[in-house]
Structures are given as structure tokens and as C-alpha cells.
KEDO-147875 format. One record per residue: residue in three letters; x, y negated, z of N, C-alpha, C, O in turn. Coordinates in pm, whole numbers. Last residue first. Example, Ala and Ser with C-alpha at 12.3 -4.5 7.8 and 13.67 -1.06 7.14 Angstrom:
<milums>
     r     n.xx     n.yy     n.zz    ca.xx    ca.yy    ca.zz     c.xx     c.yy     c.zz     o.xx     o.yy     o.zz
   ser     1285      225      708     1367      106      714     1290       -3      787     1341     -114      804
   ala     1319      569      780     1230      450      780     1320      330      780     1424      332      846
</milums>
This chain:
<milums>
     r     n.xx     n.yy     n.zz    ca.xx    ca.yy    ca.zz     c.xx     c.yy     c.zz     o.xx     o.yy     o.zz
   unk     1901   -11750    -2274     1832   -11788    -2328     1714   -11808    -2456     1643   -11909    -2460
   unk     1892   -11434    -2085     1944   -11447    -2210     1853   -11599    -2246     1731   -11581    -2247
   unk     1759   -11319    -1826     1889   -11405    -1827     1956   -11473    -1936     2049   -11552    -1918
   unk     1539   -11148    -1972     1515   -11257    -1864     1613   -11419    -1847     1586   -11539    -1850
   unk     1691   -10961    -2045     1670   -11019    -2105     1557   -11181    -2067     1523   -11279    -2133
   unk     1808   -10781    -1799     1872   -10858    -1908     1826   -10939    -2016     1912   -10993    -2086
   unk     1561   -10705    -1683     1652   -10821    -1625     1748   -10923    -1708     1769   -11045    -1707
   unk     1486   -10521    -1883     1412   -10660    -1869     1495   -10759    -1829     1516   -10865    -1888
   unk     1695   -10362    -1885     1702   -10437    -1990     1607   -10584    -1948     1634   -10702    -1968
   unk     1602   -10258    -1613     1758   -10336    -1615     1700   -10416    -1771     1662   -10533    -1760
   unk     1414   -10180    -1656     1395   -10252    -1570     1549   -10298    -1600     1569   -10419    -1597
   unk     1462    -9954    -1845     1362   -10057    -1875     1385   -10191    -1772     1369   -10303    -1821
   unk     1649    -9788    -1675     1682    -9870    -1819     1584    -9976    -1838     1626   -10091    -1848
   unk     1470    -9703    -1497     1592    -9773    -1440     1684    -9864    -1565     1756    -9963    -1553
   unk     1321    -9535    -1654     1250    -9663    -1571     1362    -9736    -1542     1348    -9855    -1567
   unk     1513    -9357    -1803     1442    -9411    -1854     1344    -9526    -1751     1293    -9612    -1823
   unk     1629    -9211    -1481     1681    -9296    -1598     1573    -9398    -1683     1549    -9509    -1636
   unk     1480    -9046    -1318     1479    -9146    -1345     1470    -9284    -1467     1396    -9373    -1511
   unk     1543    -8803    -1461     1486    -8819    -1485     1408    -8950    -1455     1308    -8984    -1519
   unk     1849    -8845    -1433     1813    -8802    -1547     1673    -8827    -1593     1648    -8861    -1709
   unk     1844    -8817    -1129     1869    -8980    -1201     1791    -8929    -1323     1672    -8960    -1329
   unk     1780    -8512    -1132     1687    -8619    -1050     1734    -8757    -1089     1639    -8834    -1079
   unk     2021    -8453    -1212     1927    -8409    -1273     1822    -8514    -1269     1783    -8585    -1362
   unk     2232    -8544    -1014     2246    -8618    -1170     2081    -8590    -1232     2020    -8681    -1290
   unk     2144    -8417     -799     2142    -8529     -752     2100    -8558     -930     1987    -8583     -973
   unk     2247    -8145     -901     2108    -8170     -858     2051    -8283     -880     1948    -8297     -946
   unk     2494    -8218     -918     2429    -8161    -1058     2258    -8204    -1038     2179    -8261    -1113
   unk     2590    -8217     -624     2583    -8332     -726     2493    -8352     -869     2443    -8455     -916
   unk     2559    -7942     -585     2479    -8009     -524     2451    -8167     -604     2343    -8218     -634
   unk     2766    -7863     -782     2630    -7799     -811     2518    -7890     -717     2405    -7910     -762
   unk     2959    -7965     -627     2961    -7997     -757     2796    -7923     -824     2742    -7969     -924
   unk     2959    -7804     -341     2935    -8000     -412     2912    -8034     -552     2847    -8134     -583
   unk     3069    -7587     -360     2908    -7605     -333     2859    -7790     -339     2755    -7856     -339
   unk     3401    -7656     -278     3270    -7525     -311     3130    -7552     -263     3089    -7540     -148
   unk     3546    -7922     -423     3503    -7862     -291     3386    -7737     -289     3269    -7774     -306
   unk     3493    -8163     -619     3590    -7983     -626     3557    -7858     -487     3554    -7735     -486
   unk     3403    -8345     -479     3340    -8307     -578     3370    -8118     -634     3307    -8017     -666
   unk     3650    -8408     -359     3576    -8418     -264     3441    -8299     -418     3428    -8177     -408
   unk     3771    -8504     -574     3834    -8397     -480     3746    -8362     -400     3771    -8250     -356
   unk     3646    -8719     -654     3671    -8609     -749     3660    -8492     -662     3572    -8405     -665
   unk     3680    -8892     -424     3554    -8820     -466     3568    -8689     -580     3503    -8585     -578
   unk     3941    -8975     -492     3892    -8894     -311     3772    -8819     -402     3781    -8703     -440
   unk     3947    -9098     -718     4031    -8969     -706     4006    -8937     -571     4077    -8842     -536
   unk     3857    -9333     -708     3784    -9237     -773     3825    -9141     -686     3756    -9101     -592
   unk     4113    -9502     -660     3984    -9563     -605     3911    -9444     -677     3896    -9511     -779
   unk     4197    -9447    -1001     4228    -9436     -944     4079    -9539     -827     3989    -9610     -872
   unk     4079    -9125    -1189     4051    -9259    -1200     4086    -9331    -1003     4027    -9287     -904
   unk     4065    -8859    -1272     4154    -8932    -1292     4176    -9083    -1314     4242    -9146    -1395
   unk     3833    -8783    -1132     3994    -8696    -1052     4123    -8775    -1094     4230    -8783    -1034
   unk     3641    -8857    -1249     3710    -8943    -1079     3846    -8865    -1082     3950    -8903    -1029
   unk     3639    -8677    -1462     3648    -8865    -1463     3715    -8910    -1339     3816    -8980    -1328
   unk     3607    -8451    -1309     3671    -8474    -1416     3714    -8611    -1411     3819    -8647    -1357
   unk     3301    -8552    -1212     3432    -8531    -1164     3490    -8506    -1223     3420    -8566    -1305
   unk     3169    -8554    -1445     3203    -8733    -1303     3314    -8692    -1298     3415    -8744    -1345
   unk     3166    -8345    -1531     3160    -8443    -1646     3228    -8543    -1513     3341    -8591    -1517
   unk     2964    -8202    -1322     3114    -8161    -1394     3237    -8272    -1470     3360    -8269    -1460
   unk     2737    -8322    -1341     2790    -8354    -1261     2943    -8352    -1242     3021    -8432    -1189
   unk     2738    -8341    -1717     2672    -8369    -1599     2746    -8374    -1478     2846    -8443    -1495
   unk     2945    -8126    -1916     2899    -8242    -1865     2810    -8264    -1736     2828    -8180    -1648
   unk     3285    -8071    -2022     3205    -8067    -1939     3089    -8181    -1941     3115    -8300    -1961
   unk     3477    -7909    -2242     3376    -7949    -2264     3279    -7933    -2102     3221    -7830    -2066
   unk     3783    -7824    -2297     3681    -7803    -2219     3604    -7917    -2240     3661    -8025    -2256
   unk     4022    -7899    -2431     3897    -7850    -2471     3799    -7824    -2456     3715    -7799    -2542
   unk     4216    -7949    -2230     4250    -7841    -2251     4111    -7806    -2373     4098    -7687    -2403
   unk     4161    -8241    -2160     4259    -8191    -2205     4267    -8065    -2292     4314    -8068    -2406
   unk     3798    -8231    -2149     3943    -8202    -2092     4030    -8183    -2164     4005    -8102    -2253
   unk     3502    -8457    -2256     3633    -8303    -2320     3752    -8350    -2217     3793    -8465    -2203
   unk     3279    -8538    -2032     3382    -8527    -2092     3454    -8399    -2135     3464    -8288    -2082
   unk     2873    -8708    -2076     3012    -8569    -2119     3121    -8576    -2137     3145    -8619    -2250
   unk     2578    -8743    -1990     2712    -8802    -1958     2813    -8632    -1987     2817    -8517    -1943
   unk     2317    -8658    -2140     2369    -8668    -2065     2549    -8717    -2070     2617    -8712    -2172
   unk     2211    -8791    -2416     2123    -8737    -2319     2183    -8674    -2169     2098    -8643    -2085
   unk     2389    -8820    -2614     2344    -8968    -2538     2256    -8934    -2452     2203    -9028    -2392
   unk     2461    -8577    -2676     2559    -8638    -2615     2485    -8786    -2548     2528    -8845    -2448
   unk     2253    -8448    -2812     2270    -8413    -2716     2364    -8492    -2622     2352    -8477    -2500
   unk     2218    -8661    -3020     2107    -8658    -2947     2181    -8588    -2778     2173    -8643    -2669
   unk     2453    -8586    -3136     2501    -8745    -3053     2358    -8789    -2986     2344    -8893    -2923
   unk     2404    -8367    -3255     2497    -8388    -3146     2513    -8526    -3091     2592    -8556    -3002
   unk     2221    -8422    -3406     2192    -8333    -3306     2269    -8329    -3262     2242    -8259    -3164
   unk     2314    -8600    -3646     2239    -8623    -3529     2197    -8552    -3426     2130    -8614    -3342
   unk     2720    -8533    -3545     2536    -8470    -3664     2438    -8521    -3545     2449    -8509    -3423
   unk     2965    -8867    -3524     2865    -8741    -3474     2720    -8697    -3573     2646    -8768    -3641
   unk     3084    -9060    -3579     3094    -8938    -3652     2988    -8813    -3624     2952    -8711    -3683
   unk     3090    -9318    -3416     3144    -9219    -3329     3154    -9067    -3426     3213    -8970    -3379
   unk     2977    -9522    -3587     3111    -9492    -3595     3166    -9344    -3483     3276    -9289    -3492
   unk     2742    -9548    -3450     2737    -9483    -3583     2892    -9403    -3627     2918    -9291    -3672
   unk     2748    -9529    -3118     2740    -9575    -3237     2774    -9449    -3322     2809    -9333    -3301
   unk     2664    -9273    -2898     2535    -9418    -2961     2566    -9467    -3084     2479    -9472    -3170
   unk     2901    -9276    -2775     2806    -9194    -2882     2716    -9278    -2911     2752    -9378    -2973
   unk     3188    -9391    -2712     3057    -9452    -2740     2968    -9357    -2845     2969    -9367    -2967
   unk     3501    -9273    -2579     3406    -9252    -2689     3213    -9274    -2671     3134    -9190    -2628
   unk     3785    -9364    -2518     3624    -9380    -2448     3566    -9341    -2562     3603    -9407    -2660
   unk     4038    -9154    -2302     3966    -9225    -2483     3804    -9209    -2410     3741    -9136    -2332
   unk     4318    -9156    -2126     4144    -9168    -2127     4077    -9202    -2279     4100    -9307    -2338
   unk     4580    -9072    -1948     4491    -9152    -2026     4404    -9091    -2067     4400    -8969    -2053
   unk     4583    -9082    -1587     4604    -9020    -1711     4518    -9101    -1820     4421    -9173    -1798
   unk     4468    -9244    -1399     4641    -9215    -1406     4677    -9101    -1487     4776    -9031    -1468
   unk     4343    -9568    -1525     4342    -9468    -1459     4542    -9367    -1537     4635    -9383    -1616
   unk     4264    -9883    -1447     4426    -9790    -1486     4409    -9657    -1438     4450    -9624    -1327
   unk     3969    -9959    -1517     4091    -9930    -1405     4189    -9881    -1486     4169    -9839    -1600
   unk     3742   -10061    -1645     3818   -10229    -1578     3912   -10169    -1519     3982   -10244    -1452
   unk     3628    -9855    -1722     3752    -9934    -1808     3817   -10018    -1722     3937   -10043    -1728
   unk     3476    -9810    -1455     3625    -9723    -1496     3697    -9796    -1605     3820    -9807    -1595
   unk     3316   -10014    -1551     3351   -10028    -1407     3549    -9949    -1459     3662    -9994    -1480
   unk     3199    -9940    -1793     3274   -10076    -1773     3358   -10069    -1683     3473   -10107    -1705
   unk     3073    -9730    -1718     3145    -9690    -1789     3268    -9813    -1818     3385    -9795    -1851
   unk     2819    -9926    -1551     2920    -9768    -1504     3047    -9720    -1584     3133    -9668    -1513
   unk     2728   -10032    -1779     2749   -10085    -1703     2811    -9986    -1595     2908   -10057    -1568
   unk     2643    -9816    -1977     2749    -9917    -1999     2844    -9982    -1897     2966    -9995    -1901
   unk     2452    -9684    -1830     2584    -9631    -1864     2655    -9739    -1909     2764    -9742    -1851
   unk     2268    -9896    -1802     2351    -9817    -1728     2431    -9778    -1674     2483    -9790    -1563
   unk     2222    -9946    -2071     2245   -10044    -2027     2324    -9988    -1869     2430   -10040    -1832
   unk     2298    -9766    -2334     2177    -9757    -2177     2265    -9812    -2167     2375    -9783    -2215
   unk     2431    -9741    -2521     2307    -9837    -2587     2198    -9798    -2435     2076    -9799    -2427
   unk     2662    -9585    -2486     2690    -9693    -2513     2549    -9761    -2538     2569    -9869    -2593
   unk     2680    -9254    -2368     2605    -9403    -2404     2564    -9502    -2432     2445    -9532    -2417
   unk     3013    -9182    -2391     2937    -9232    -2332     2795    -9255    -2408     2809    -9277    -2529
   unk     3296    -8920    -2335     3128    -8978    -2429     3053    -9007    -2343     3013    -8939    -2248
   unk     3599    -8911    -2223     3502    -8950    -2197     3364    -8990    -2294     3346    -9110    -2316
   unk     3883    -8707    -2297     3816    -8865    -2370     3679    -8816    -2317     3637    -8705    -2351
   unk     4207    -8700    -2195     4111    -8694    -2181     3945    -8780    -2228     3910    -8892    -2190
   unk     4468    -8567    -2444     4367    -8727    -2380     4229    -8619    -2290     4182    -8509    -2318
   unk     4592    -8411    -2583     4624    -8481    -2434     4587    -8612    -2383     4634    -8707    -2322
   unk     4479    -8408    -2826     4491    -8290    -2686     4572    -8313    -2577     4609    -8231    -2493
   unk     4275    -8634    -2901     4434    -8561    -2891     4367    -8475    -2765     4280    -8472    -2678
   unk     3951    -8541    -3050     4034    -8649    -2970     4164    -8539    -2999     4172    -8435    -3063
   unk     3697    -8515    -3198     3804    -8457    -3260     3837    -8602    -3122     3779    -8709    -3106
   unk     3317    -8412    -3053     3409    -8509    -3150     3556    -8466    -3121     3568    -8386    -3028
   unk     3258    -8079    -3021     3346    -8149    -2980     3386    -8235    -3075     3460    -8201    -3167
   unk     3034    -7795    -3112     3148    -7865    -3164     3162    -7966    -3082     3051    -7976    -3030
   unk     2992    -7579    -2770     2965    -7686    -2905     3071    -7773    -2967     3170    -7818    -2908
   unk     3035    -7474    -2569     3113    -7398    -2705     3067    -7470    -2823     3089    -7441    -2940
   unk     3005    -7613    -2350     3132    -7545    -2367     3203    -7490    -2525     3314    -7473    -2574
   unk     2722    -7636    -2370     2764    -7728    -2416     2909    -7720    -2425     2962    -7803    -2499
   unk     2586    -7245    -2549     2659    -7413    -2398     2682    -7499    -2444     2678    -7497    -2567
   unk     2334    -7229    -2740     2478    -7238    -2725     2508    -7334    -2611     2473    -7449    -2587
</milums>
């Protein structure tokens, strides 16, 4: 099944709500950045990682494995789809969104996300170390 036609934690239908990560150091740290803005629609952050987010463990496996927002409308995007969405309504964002919409960027970006994806896991280790280096 797509990730289009999977159940969807429950937001308003006129939020756009963002699932994050919340336990990659990462994503946190990326997902901070956009809280710290006023973006120009509102936004629900939803932290898959915790317990409180409601999610079957097979959905908050699939949701902490890539970056996903529900649209307004129900749509269910993630990966490169998923940014843009986000930038379109985040202000300082909103060039790249647009820029992202453009025919043959948003699949080129997908590429780019794939190749972090598989990063990721070294880029976590090495950040947590840092972080825990700094912690008395």
C-alpha cells in the first residue's frame, strides 16, 4: 500500500501537520530550525518516536523511517515531497518550495533524500557522540 493510502495520525483538516523523528538527533535539530519560524499557514508538529503520538508499531516504524507530511487536503506526502510541502509554507523556505515544484526537481531531490537515508544512521552516531561529549 502507498504511503498516500495509509492510515494517517488524526490532525484538523486545516492544519498542515508535519511527522517527525523526534529521537534522530537530526531531525530534531532540522525540525527545531522551522519551529523557531512563523510559518504562513499553521502547522502541527507531530513527534513519531513518542509513545504519545498513538501510532501501530508499524506505522510509527514507517513514519520514523522517513520524513512525512499530511496536507490539508489528506494527502499524505513523504520524502522529498514531504520538504516541499513544508518550505512552501515556511517563511525564508518558500523560494525553495517553489523552486522544488518546478518539473523534474522534486524527483531529483527524492534522489538526493534517498542517498542521506542511507547516510543517516553514521550522521546520527556521530552527532549523538558530539552530544554526548558536551554533556557533563
Amino acid at each position: 500500500m502507498s504511503d498516500a493510502k495509509r492510515p494517517v495520525p488524526p490532525a484538523s483538516c486545516d492544519t498542515l501537520t508535519v511527522m517527525f523523528d523526534g529521537a534522530c538527533p537530526l531531525c530534531r535539530r532540522e525540525v527545531g530550525v522551522y519551529q523557531s519560524l512563523t510559518p504562513l499557514e499553521t502547522v502541527a508538529w507531530l513527534d513519531v518516536s513518542e509513545a504519545s503520538a498513538g501510532l501501530a508499531p508499524q506505522d510509527r516504524a514507517r513514519f520514523m523511517a522517513r520524513f512525512h507530511v499530511r496536507q490539508k487536503d489528506g494527502r499524505l506526502l513523504s520524502g522529498a515531497a514531504a520538504f516541499v510541502a513544508l518550505w512552501l509554507v515556511m517563511p525564508g523556505w518558500r523560494w525553495l518550495g517553489k523552486v522544488g515544484r518546478l518539473p523534474g526537481v522534486t524527483p531529483a531531490l527524492e534522489l538526493l533524500y534517498r542517498g542521506f537515508l542511507h547516510l543517516r544512521p553514521y550522521l546520527q552516531r556521530l552527532v549523538r557522540a558530539a552530544e554526548a561529549k558536551r554533556q557533563p
